[in-house]
Each structure stands twice: as C-alpha cells, then as structure tokens.
C-alpha positions in Angstrom: -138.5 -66.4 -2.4 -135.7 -63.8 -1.2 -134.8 -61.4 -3.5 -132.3 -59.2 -2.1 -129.8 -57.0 -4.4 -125.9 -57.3 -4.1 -123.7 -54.2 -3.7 -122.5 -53.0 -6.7 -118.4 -53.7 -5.2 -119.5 -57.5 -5.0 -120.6 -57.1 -8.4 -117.6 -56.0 -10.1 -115.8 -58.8 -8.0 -117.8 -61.4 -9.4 -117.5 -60.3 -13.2 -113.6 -60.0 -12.9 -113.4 -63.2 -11.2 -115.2 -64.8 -14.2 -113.5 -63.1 -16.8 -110.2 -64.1 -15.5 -110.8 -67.5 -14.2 -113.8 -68.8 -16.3 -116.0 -69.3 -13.5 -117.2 -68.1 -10.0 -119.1 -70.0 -6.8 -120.5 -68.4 -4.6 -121.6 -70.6 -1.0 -125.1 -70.4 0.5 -126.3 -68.3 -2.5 -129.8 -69.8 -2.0 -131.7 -70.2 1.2 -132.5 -73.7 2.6 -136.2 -73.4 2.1 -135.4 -72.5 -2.0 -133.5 -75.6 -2.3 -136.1 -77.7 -0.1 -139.1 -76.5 -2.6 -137.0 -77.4 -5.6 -136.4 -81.0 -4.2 -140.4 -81.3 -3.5 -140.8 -80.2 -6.9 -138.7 -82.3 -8.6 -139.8 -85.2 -7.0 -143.2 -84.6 -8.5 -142.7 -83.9 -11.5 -139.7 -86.3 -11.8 -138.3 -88.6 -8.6 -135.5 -87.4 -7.2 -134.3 -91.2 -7.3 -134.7 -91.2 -10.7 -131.4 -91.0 -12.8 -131.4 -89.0 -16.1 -132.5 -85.3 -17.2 -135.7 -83.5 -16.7 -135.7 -81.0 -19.9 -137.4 -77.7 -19.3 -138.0 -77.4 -15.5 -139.3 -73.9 -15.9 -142.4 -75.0 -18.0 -143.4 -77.5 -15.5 -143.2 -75.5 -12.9 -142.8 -71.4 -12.6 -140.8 -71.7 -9.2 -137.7 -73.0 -11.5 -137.9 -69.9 -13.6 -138.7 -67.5 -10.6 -135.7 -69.3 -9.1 -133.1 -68.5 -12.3 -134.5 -65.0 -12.4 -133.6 -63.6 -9.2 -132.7 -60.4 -8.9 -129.0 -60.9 -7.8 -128.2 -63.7 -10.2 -129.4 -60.5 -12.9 -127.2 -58.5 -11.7 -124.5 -61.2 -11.6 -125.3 -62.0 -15.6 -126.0 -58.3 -16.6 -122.5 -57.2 -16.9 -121.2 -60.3 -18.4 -123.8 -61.0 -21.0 -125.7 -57.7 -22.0 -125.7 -56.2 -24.8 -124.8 -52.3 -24.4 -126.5 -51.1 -26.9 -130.3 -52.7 -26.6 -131.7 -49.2 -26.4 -135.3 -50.3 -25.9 -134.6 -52.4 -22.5 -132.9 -50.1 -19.4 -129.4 -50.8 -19.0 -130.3 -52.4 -15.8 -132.4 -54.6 -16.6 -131.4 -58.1 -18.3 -131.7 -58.1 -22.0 -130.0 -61.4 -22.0 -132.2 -64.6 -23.1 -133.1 -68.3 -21.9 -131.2 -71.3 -24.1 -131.4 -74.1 -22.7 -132.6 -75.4 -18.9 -132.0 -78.6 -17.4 -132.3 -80.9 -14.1 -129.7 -83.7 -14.1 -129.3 -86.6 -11.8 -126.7 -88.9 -13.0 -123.5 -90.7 -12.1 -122.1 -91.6 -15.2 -118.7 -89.7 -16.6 -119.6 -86.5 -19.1 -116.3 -85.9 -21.3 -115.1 -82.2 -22.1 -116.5 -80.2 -24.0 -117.6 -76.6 -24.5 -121.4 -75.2 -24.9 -120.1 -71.7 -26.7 -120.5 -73.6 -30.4 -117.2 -72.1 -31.1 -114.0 -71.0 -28.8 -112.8 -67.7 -28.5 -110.2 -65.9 -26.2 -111.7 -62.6 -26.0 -112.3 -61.1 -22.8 -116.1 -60.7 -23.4 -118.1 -64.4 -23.7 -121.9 -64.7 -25.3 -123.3 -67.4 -23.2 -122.4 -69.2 -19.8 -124.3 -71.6 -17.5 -125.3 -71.3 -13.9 -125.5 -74.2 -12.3 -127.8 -74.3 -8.8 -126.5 -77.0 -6.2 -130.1 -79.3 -4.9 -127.2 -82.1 -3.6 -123.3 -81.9 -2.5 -121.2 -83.0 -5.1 -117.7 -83.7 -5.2 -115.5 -85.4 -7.4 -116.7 -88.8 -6.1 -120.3 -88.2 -6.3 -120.5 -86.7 -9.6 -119.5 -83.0 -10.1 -118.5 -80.8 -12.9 -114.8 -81.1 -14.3 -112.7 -77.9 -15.9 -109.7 -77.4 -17.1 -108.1 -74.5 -15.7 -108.0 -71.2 -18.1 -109.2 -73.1 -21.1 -111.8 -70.4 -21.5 -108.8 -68.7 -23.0 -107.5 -71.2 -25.3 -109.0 -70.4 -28.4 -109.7 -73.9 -28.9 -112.2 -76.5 -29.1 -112.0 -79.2 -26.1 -109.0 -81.6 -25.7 -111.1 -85.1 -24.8 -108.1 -86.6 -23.8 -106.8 -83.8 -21.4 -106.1 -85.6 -18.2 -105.1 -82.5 -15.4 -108.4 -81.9 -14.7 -109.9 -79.6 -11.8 -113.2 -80.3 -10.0 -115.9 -77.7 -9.5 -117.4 -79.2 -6.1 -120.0 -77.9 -4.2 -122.7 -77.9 -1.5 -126.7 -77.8 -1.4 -127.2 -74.4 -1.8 -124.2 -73.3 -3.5 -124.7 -71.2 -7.1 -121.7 -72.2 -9.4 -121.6 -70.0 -12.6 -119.1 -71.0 -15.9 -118.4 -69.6 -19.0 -119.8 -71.9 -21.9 -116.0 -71.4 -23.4 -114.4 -73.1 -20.4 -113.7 -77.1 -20.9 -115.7 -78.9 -18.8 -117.8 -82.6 -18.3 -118.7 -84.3 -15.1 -116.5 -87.0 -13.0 -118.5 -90.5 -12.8 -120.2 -91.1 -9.1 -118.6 -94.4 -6.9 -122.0 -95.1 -5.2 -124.7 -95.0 -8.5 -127.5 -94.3 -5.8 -126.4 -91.4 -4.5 -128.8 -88.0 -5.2 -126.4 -85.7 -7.2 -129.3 -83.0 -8.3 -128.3 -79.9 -10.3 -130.1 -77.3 -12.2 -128.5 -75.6 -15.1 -129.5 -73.2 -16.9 -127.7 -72.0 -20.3 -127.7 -68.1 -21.0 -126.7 -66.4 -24.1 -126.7 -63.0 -25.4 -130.5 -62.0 -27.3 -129.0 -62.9 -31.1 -128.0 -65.9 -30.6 -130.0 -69.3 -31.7 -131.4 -70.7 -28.6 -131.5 -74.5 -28.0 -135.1 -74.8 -27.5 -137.5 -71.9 -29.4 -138.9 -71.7 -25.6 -141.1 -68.3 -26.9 -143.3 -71.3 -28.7 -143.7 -73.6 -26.4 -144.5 -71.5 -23.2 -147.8 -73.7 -21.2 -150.8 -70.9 -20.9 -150.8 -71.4 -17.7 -146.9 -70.1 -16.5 -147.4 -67.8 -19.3 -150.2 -66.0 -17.1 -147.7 -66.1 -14.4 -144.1 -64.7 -16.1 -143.1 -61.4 -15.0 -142.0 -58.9 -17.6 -138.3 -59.8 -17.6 -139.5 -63.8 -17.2 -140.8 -63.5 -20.6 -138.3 -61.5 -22.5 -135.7 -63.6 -20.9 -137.4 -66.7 -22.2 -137.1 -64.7 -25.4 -140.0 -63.0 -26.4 -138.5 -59.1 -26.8 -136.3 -60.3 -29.4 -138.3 -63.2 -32.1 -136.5 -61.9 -35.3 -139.3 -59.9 -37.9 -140.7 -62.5 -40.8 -139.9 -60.2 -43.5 -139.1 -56.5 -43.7 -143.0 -55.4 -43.6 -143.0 -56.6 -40.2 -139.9 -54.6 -39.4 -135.9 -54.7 -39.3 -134.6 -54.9 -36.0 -134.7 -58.1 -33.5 -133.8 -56.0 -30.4 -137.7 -55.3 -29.0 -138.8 -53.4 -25.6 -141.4 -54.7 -23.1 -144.3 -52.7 -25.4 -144.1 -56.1 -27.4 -145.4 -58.2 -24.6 -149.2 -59.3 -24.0 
C-alpha cells in the first residue's frame, strides 16, 4: 500500500478548504489496486451485492484500518482535529481517535442530519468523516447530500431543507466532511446498482466514541496494529478508573503492549 507524504502547501490548502466550505475531495486519492483489494475484501467478508452496512471493517480485516491510516490522510486530519496541547504524542503525529467505521451499500434516501452531537459555528470542528469511494456515485446512484455552509449555522439539521447539493464522486476518490455539515444520501434509480463506500468517523481523543473499539480489538489485528493504529483506535487515551490510577486521559505510546 502507497504511502507517500503530501507537501506541506497542499496541506494548508486542504485545511482552509475545509474550514471554509465544510468539506474537501480530492480525485484519484487512492490507487486502483487499493480500491480493487477492498472490493475482494468486502465481498468476503460481506457481498458486494449485498445491500445494507458492514459495521467495523477494520476488525475484520487490518487492510481497512491500514487503509484509513495512511500517512497523507494523517496529515490531512492532523491540523483539523489535533489537539495542540497532547504533550506526550509528537505534534506530528495523530493524536486524534477512531469513532465509528462503516461499509455501506444502499439505495435508499438518508435524510439530513449532522454526526457532531451538537452544532457549532466555530472555526475549529471535533470530529469529521472521510469517506473512501469503492463505486461512482452520483446523485442518481446514491451519493451523499449537503447543504452548502450549514457547517456554520449553528444549528441542528433542517429535514425539510429542499436546495440540496450532491457530493458525487468516482472509484477512487477520498471525500472528507465535517460532522457539523448537513448531510444524508439521495435514493439510487436502479436498486442493483454497487454504490460501496467506506466511512470512517474521527473525533478529537476526549470525546465518547461510538463503539469502545479499545475493548473489542480481535487478538489477531491487534498483533498486527502499528503504534499510531492502536492509539487511533483509542488506546493512548482510556480515561483512569479512579485517581490511584492517575488524572490525565491524554497517554503517550509507553502505554501500549
């Protein structure tokens, strides 16, 4: 799996794109091959005919989390979600964590809504999905819906908003969105069609994950995480028991076994 590093120009493009527009996609992000071996492994574990979710790729099989870790979606996320002052993790390293990680194949409508729990029109966001492309999608086949600037709004999704925009895309393509940002999924004409996307929710280290991944990890991808795998799946920053144990959740890689 490639695992090149962007320039740090690009970089700063990317984070003021998202800031001011709630979202960024970037073509051809991931090689042919990546996307081919995702497909395989999907259909194994799942059927890519199959309609529905698969929950928790990444514990199925380590090529999805390998595949969410790369080194230039890092460096994408670092700037946006870091904290700045995790002292125990280097600044350039994530210190960012794993909510929530899904495949979805389905045709049916998704109405607005946000994943942030609550709005907010600061300029900084705590959590934000990235969203790989296995299939095109367009706003006939099934792709995600926004509403432009509503990352801004300071308030929770209008259902009934009708001027929608559509965040289409090709095999391939990496779309990333800030949880904040008003969005669902347009209903597919043709129900057969293969409309595969893996999304994966990140959030900043204090925040209540979805899934309490850091109990659940299979032995067997465990013995296979890198460092920054497992603290991004949480496991640098499981809050103390009780103040014998200690009083601070932010943890460096010392922690990990």
């Amino acid at each position: 799996m490639l695992n090149k590093s962007l320039k740090k120009k690009m970089i700063n493009y990317y984070t003021k794109k998202f800031r001011k527009d709630g979202f960024i996609k970037i073509k051809n992000f991931f090689t042919k091959n990546e996307i081919e071996n995702a497909k395989k492994k999907i259909n194994k574990i799942y059927g890519l005919e199959k309609k529905g979710t698969l929950w928790s790729p990444h514990f199925k099989d380590i090529y999805f989390l390998n595949l969410i870790c790369k080194k230039k979606i890092q460096q994408i996320l670092i700037p946006i979600l870091n904290d700045p002052y995790y002292k125990l993790i280097p600044k350039n390293k994530p210190n960012y964590i794993l909510g929530e990680y899904i495949g979805i194949n389905s045709s049916s409508r998704l109405h607005l809504h946000i994943d942030s729990w609550k709005p907010s029109s600061s300029i900084n966001t705590w959590m934000l999905q990235v969203g790989i492309l296995l299939n095109d999608r367009d706003k006939t086949s099934g792709c995600t819906t926004y509403v432009k600037n509503s990352h801004k709004s300071d308030n929770y999704s209008n259902r009934s908003y009708k001027k929608l925009s559509y965040l289409e895309g090709k095999a391939r393509d990496l779309i990333i969105w800030d949880s904040r940002l008003w969005h669902g999924r347009s209903a597919s004409k043709n129900k057969n069609i293969q409309s595969w996307i893996l999304v994966a929710t990140f959030q900043s280290w204090y925040l209540k994950a979805r899934f309490d991944y850091t109990k659940s990890i299979p032995k067997k991808i465990y013995a296979k995480m890198s460092q920054i795998e497992k603290q991004i799946i949480g496991l640098c920053s499981i809050p103390p028991k009780n103040e014998k144990e200690g009083f601070n959740g932010k943890k460096g890689y010392d922690v990990l076994k």
